[in-house]
TORGULO-727678 format. One record per residue (C-alpha): x, y, z. Coordinates in steps of 0.5 Angstrom, whole numbers, padded with zeros to 4 digits, always signed. Example, Ala and Ser with C-alpha at 12.3 -4.5 7.8 and 13.67 -1.06 7.14 Angstrom:
<rs>
+0025-0009+0016+0027-0002+0014
</rs>
This chain:
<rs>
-0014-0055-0016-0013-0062-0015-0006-0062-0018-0004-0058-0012-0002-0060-0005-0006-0054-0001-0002-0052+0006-0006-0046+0010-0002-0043+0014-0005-0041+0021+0001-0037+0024+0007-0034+0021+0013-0035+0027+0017-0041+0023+0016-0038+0016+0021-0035+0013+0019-0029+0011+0025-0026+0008+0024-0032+0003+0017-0031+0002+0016-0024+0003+0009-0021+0002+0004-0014+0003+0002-0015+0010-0004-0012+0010-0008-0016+0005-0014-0020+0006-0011-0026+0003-0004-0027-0001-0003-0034-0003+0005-0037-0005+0005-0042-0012+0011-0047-0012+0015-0053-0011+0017-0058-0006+0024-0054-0006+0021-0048-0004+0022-0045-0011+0016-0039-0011+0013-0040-0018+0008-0034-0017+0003-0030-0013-0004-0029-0012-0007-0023-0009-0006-0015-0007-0010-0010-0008-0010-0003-0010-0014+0003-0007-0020+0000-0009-0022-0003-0004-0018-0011-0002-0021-0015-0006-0021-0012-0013-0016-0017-0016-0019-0022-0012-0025-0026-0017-0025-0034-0020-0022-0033-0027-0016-0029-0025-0015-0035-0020-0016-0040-0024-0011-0037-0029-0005-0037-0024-0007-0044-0022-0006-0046-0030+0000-0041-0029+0003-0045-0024+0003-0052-0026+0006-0049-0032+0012-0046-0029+0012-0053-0025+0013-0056-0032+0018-0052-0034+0022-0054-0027+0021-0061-0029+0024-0060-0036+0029-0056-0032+0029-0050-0036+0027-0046-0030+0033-0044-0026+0031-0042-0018+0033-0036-0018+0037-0034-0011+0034-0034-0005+0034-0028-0001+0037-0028+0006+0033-0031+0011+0029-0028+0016+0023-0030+0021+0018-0025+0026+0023-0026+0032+0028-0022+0028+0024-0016+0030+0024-0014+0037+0017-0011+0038+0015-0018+0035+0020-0021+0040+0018-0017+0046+0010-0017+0045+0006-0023+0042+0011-0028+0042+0013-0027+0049+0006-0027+0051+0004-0033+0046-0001-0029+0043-0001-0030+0035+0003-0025+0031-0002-0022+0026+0000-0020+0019+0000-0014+0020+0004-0012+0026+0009-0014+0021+0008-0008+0017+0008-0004+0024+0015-0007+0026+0019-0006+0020+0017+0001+0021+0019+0002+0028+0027-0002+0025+0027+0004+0021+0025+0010+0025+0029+0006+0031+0035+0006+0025+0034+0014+0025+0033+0012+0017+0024+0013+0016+0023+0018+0010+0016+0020+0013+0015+0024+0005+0018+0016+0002+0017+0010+0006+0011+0010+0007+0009+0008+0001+0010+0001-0001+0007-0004-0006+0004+0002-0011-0002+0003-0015+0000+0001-0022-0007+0005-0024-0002+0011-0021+0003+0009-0028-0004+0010-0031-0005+0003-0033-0011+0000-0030-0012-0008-0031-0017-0012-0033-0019-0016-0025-0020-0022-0029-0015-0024-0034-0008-0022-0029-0003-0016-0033-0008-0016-0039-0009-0008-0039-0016-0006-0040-0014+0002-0041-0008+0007-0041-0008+0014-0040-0002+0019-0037+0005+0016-0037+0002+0009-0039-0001+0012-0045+0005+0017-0047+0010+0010-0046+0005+0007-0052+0000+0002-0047-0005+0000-0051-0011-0004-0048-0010-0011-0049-0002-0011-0047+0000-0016-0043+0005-0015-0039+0010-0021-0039+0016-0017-0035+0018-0011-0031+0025-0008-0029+0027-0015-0033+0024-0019-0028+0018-0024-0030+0010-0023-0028+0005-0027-0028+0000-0025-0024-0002-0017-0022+0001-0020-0015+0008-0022-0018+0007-0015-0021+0006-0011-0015+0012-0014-0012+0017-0012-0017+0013-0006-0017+0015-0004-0011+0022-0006-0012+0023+0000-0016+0026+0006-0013+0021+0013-0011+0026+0016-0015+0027+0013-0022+0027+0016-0029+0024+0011-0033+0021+0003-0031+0022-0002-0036+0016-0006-0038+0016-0012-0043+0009-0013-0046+0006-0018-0051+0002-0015-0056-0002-0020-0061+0004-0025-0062+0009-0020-0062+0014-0018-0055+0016-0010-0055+0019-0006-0050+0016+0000-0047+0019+0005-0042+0015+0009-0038+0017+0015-0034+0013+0016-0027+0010+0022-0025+0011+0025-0019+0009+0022-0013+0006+0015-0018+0008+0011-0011+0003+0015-0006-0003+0011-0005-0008+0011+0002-0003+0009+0007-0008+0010+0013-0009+0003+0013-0002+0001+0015+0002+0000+0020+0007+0006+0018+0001+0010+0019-0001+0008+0025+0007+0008+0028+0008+0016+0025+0007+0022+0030+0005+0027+0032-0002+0024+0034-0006+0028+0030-0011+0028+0037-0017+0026+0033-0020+0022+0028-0024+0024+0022-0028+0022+0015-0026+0026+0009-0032+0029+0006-0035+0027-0002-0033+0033-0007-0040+0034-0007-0040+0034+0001-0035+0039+0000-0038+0043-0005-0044+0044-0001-0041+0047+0005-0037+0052+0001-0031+0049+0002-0025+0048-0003-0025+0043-0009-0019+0038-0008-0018+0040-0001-0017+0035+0005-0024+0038+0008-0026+0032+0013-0031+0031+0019-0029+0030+0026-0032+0024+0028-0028+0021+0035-0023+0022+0040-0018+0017+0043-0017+0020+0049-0018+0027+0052-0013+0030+0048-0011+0038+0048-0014+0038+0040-0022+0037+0045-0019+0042+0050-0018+0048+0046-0025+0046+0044-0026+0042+0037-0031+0038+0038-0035+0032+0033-0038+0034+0027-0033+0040+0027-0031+0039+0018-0023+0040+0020-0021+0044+0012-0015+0048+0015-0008+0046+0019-0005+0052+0019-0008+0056+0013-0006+0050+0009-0013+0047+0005-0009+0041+0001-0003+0036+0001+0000+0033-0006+0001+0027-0002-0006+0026+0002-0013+0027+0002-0014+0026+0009-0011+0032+0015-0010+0027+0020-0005+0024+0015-0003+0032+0013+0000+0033+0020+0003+0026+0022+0007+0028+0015+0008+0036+0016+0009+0037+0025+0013+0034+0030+0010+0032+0038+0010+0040+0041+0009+0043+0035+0003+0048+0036-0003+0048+0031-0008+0053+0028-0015+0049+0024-0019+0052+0020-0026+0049+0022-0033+0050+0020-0038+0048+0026-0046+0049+0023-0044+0053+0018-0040+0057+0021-0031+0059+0021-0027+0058+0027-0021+0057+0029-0017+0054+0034-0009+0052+0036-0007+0047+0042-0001+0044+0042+0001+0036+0039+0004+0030+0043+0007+0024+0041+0001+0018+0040-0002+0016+0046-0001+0008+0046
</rs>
């Protein structure tokens, strides 16, 4: 560490966030560079785990020996900068302009998220069934790394195991970029389109460097989006929040194995969903005669990617060990 200068920046109104571009909705994302601006790596992410997963002393101390590598190679100049992507500052975004910035308040990172959302939908260019997903999972490639030693792969199945990942793999590369830490991995994974046949890694195994090209599966982008901006900004509002039940919780009330089964647990405002009489503690296991998503786990998430604001619904609900049914119609979200 102490051959680093450490700058902490408090608020992101002068960066340049086209340059350093990043997932916003992590607890803590670092950038590894020069005093030219040329990012050497990053350090930070998360998967589905929970916002810390890759996030511990060792991987940190590694990416740090990485970095003052990198900055060797720089010095040596055998480490041409790569072209720097087109500038782009938070006032960039009109929600961000006309709302915090305007009124002086802080722009929390994660509005970023929110307002790149709106641009699209403004746009008419939002995929409900695509664009959520952003900075996937890899462990959905069947690949799961080992937290403290960066892209050293710990285990492989499905499409990972059918490419020819073996534990121990170290990932130098993907779709031809270098990566250096699960970070820079992420953010080249996220580059990779939903629809892609094949994504190519280089992997260095022992002391040998192989190719291996693995083919995703279906939905290998889909992840829990409900902490993010694109899921708060999509409609209909689903007209209740609710905790998704344990398999077992499931199965103790009789109720389907994988459904979207989950517990009411508040409402934001009087809604139409209270009106036609759901209540809390009401188990929602139904939209429509429909018990499960491919794309989601969670009802609330499988109305906003399958209504629109108007349309009416039907759940199934189970109160005190007995089915109900009831319909109100949706509306557009309240704030």
């Amino acid at each position: 560490m102490q051959n680093y200068v450490l700058v902490r920046l408090e608020r992101i109104e002068t960066l340049d966030i086209g340059h350093y571009d990043f997932d916003p909705q992590v607890t803590v994302f670092f950038f590894i560079l020069n005093a030219e601006e040329q990012i050497y790596l990053r350090y930070g992410g998360r998967d589905d785990t929970s916002a810390d997963s890759h996030q511990n002393i060792p991987s940190l101390e590694l990416a740090l020996s990485r970095g003052l590598d990198q900055h060797k190679l720089w010095q040596d100049k055998k480490l041409p900068a790569p072209k720097r992507e087109a500038p782009r500052f938070v006032k960039d975004y009109p929600e961000i302009a006309s709302g915090p910035l305007k009124n002086g308040n802080c722009v929390h990172c994660h509005a970023i998220g929110s307002a790149q959302t709106a641009e699209l939908m403004k746009a008419g260019k939002f995929d409900k069934k695509v664009d959520p997903w952003v900075y996937p999972d890899i462990r959905k490639l069947g690949i799961t790394l080992d937290a403290e030693k960066g892209t050293v792969v710990k285990e492989v199945a499905g499409a990972a195991k059918k490419a020819g990942f073996q534990p121990g793999d170290e990932i130098t590369h993907l779709a031809g970029k270098p990566v250096l830490t699960f970070a820079d991995l992420q953010y080249q994974l996220n580059k990779v389109p939903h629809s892609a046949a094949r994504v190519e890694f280089k992997v260095k195994r022992g002391e040998a460097a192989q190719t291996l090209k693995l083919s995703p599966e279906k939905h290998w982008r889909v992840t829990q989006i409900e902490r993010r901006g694109s899921a708060q900004r999509m409609e209909p509002f689903p007209e209740f929040w609710a905790k998704p039940l344990s398999e077992a919780e499931k199965k103790k009330a009789g109720l389907k194995p994988g459904g979207f089964a989950a517990e009411v647990t508040k409402f934001w405002v009087k809604t139409n969903a209270q009106a036609a009489g759901l209540q809390v503690g009401d188990i929602v296991f139904a939209v429509d005669g429909v018990e499960e998503d491919e794309l989601t786990d969670s009802v609330t998430l499988h109305i906003k990617l399958n209504k629109k604001a108007g349309d009416t619904v039907k759940l199934g609900i189970l109160r005190k060990g007995n089915l109900q049914e009831l319909s109100f119609k949706l509306k557009a979200r309240p704030w």
